[in-house]
N, C-alpha and C positions, 0 to 999 in steps of 0.2 A: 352461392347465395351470399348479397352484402349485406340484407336486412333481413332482422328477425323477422322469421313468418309470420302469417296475418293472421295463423289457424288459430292462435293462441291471444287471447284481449291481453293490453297493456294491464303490464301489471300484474298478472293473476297469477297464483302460486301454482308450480308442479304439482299436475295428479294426486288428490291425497294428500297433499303439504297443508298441514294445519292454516289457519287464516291469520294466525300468527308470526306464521312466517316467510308474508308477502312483502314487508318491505325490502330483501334480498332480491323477489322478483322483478319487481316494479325499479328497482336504483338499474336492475342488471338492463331491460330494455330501453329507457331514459339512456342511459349513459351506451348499449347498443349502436342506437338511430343515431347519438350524435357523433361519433365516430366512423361513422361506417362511410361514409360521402368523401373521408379525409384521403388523396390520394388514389382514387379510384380513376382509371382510364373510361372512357366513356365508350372507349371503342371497343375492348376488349372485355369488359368488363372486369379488369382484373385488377389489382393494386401495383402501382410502382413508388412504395413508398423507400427509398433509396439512402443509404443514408449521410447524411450531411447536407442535405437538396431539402428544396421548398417544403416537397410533403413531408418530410422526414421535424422539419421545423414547426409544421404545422401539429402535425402528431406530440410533439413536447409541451410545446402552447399549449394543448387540447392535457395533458398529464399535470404539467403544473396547474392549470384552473383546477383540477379537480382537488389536486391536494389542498391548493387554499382555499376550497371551497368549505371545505370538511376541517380546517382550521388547524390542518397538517405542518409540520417544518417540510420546509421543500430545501432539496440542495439538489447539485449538482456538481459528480465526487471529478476527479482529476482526467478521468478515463472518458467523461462526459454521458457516463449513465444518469440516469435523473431516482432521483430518492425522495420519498414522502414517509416523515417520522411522527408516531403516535408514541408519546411517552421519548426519555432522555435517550437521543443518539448515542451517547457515549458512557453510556450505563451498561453494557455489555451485555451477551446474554438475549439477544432478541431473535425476535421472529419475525421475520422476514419472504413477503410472499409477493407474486411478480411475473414478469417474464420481458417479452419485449413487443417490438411496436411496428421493426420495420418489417419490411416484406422482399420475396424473390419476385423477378419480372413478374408481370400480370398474374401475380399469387391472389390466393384465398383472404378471406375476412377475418378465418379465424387465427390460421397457424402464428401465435404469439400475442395478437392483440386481445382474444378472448383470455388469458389468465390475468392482461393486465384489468382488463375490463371486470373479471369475475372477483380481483384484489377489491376494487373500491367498492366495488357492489356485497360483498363479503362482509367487508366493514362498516357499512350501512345496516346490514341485518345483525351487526351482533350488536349495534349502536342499540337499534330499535329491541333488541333482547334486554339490556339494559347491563348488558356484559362489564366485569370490572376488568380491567385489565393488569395483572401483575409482573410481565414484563413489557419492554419495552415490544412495538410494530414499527414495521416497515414496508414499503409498497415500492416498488422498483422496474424500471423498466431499462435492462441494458441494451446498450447501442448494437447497432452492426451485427444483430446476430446471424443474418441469413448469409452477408458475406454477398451481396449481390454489386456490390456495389467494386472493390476492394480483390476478389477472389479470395477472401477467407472468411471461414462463418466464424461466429463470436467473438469479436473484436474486444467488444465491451468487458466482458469478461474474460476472457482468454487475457488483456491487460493488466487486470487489477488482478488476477491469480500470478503474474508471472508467468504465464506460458506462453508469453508473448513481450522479447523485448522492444524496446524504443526502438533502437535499430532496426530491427527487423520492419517493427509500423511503422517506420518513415521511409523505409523501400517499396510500400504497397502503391499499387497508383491503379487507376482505374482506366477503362477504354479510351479516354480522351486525352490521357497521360499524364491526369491531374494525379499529385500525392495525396496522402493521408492527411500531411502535418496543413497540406495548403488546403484541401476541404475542408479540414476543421478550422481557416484561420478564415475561410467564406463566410462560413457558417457563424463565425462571431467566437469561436470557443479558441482558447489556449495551447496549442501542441505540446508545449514544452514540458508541460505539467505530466503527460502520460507516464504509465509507468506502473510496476508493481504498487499493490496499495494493503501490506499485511496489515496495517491499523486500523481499517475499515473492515477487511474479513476477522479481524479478532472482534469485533462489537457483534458478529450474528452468533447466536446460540442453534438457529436453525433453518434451512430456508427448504421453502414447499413451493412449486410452479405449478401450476393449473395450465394444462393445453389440449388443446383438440388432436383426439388419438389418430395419427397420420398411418391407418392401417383398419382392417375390420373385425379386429377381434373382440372388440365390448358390441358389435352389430350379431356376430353370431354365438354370441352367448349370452345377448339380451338384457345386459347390464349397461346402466345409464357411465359410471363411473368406475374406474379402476384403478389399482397402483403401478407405478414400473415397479420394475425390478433390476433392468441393466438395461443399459444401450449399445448397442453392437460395435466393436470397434469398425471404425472406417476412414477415408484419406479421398484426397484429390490428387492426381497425377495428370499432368502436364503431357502430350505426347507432341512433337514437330515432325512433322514428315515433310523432307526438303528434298524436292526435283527441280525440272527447268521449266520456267515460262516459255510458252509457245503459243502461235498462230494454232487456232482449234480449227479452222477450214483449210489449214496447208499442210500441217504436220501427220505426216503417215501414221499409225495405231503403231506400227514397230518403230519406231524411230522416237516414240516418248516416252519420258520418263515424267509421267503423271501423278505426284504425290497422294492423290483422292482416290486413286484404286484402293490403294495400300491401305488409308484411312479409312476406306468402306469394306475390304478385306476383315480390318481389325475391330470396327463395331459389331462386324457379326460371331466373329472371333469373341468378343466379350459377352455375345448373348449365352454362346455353347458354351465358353469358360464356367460361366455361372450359376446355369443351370447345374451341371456337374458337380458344380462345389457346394450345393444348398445357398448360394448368396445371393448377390443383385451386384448387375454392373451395369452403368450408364454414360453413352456420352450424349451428354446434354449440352453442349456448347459449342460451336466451331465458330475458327478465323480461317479464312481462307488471304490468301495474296497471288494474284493482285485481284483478285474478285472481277473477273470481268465475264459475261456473258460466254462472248469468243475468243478466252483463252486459256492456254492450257495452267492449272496454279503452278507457281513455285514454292509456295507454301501452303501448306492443310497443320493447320495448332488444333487439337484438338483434347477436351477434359474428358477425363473417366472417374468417374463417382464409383466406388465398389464400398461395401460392405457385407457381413456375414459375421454369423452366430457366435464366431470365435476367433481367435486370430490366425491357428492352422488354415483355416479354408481361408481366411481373407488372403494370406500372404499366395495359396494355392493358385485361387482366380488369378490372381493382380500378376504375379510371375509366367502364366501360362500364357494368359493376355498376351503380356511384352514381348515372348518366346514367338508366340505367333506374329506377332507384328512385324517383328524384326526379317523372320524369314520371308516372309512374303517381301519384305524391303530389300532383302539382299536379293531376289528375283527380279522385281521391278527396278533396280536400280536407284534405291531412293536413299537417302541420308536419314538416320532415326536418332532423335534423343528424345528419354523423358527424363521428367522430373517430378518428384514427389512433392508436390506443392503445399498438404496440411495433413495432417493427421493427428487421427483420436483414437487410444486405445479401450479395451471396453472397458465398460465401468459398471461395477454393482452398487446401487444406492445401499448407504449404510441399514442395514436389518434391523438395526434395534430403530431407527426412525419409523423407518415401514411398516415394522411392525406396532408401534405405536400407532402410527395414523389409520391402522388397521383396527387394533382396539378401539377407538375413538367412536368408525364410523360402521361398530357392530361388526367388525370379525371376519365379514363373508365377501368382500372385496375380491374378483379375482384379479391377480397379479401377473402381468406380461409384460414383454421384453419391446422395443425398439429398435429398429434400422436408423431413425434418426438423431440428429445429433439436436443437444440443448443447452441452453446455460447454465442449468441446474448440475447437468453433467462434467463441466467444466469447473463448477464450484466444489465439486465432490470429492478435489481431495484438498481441499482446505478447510470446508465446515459441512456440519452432518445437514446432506441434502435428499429431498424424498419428491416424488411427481406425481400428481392426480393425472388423469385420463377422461375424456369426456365424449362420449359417444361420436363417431363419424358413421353414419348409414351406408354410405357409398364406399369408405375407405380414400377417397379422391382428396390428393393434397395437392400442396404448389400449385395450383391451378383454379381457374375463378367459379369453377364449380364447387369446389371445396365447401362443405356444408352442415352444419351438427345444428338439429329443431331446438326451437328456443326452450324446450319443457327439457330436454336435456340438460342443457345448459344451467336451465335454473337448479337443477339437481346440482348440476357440480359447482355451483356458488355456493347452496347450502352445506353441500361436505365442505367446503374450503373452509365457509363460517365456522361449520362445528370444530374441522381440524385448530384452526387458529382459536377456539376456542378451549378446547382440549388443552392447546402448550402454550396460549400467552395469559390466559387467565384461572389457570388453575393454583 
């Protein structure tokens, strides 16, 4: 779904939500509808909002109006995240709430633009509350988070923390073989400038990201809204499997050495690795060469996505995987290399935050873990970072079905208002 349902009138507050506190509802559909069309495939209905491309420009367009709408400082820090400031940037000590904008091939509406979405519409209700604020706000949306673009997720942040040098971003290139440094000099922005940015992460006192829970665990325990707790560690690995091109109507079944056995071998391989270990492994992506109908590849590239609850099973899967791969390759005759191409270990949000925004929004929050990865997660070990969760019914991400009801939604705008009002105007 790209648009809020129709079940619910413009504007009208969550089930029970006093009439006091509909301007939260009415800013979160308003500001919905007009984003929701930005980037959207017509065919697939899914988003390819990519980053440093058209839609990716237009989605900033669409960030910056809002911040001067609302009579925000807008910037845009070295890394090319985009920042909307309420109260002195450089007063330290803020609170800081966000996510991001772009999307994976023909992704969902919500995954990232619903907390950017819930940020303004948040501060809209606490506006209309008549909230004083004693620290300083901030509304944020980092670049490059899904990594669709690039082959690594959070870009944006993973720079301005340091876990991502220049060097490394100016090797990234995308399927066409365009760079980093040269998308972003398309795009009108600066390369040179990237880079570690500790004087920016010393000005947050705290940051909170609001996203659509990419799993169904607030569906079956019937809660609108929830906190993380950790996110599983997980990586991307790179796998080549290299045989010979051939004729597919002359060459004998014994006489080939067919890379795509091996490679289909091993995606099954990763289903039973997985299941055994409690995780998840996926490949989601393949390049084949020379890609032709009628012949045999000489190359099969293929990515494996794993994650899992701890690192013992993660490292379990991910090495049994390869063990298998390889042997079935040293049968078929095939050439194997991987490469570990990103990795995230896991992360526990800071407790004493959590349990703060637990106090806040009444105590009874339940608290669950993630398979996915976030920018909030990436920020977590430079400034104390905490996640809201917001209903998904189906549990369906990455994908243009991806879905959470607008009454949902408007619940986790109100927690975000109250949380941001709990720690910036207390």
């Amino acid at each position: 779904m790209s648009q809020a349902p129709e079940a619910q009138a413009p504007g009208a507050p969550a089930p029970g939500a006093p009439a006091a506190r509909a301007a939260g509802a009415a800013s979160f559909h308003t500001l919905w509808n007009e984003l929701a069309p930005v980037g959207r495939d017509q065919g697939s209905g899914g988003y390819r909002r990519y980053a440093w491309t058209g839609a990716d420009a237009d989605c900033r367009t669409w960030f910056q109006e809002q911040a001067q709408a609302r009579g925000l400082a807008y910037e845009t820090d070295r890394n090319g995240n985009q920042w909307a400031w309420l109260g002195d940037p450089l007063a330290g000590d803020a609170v800081v709430t966000g996510s991001h904008l772009d999307s994976v091939p023909d992704g969902g509406a919500f995954d990232g633009p619903l907390g950017v979405v819930s940020s303004f519409a948040a501060l809209d209700e606490l506006r209309a509350r008549g909230a004083e604020f004693t620290r300083p706000l901030a509304i944020t949306n980092f670049g490059d988070e899904e990594g669709a673009r690039f082959g690594l997720a959070c870009v944006g942040s993973r720079l301005t923390a340091g876990q991502l040098t220049k060097e490394k971003a100016y090797a990234l290139r995308d399927a066409d073989g365009i760079s980093l440094p040269r998308a972003m000099e398309n795009a009108g922005y600066d390369p040179e400038t990237i880079g570690a940015d500790p004087e920016r992460l010393a000005r947050i006192g705290a940051f909170v990201e609001l996203h659509v829970e990419q799993g169904r665990a607030l569906d079956l325990s019937g809660d609108r809204v929830g906190l993380a707790s950790a996110i599983w560690p997980h990586g991307r690995w790179r796998f080549d499997f290299r045989g010979e091109a051939n004729h597919a109507g002359t060459t004998r079944l014994v006489d080939r050495r067919d890379p795509m056995l091996t490679y289909a071998a091993t995606v099954l391989a990763a289903r039973t690795e997985a299941a055994l270990a409690g995780a998840v492994a996926t490949f989601g992506k393949i390049a084949v060469e020379p890609n032709g109908v009628n012949a045999i590849p000489s190359l099969v590239r293929g990515w494996l996505d794993s994650r899992a609850p701890d690192q013992a099973a993660l490292d379990t899967v991910v090495t049994a995987i390869e063990k298998a791969a390889r042997e079935r390759a040293d049968i078929e005759g095939i050439d194997l290399s991987v490469v570990r191409e990103s990795f995230t270990p896991v992360i526990e949000f800071e407790h004493a935050l959590r349990d703060e925004l637990n106090r806040i929004l009444g105590g009874a929050l339940p608290v669950l873990g993630t398979g996915a990865g976030h920018d909030a997660g990436i920020l977590s070990g430079s400034v104390p970072t905490a996640m809201l969760f917001v209903r998904n019914p189906t549990g369906v991400s990455h994908s243009p079905a991806e879905y959470a009801a607008e009454d949902d939604c408007v619940a986790g705008v109100l927690a975000l208002a109250d949380v941001l009002e709990g720690l910036a105007c207390s």
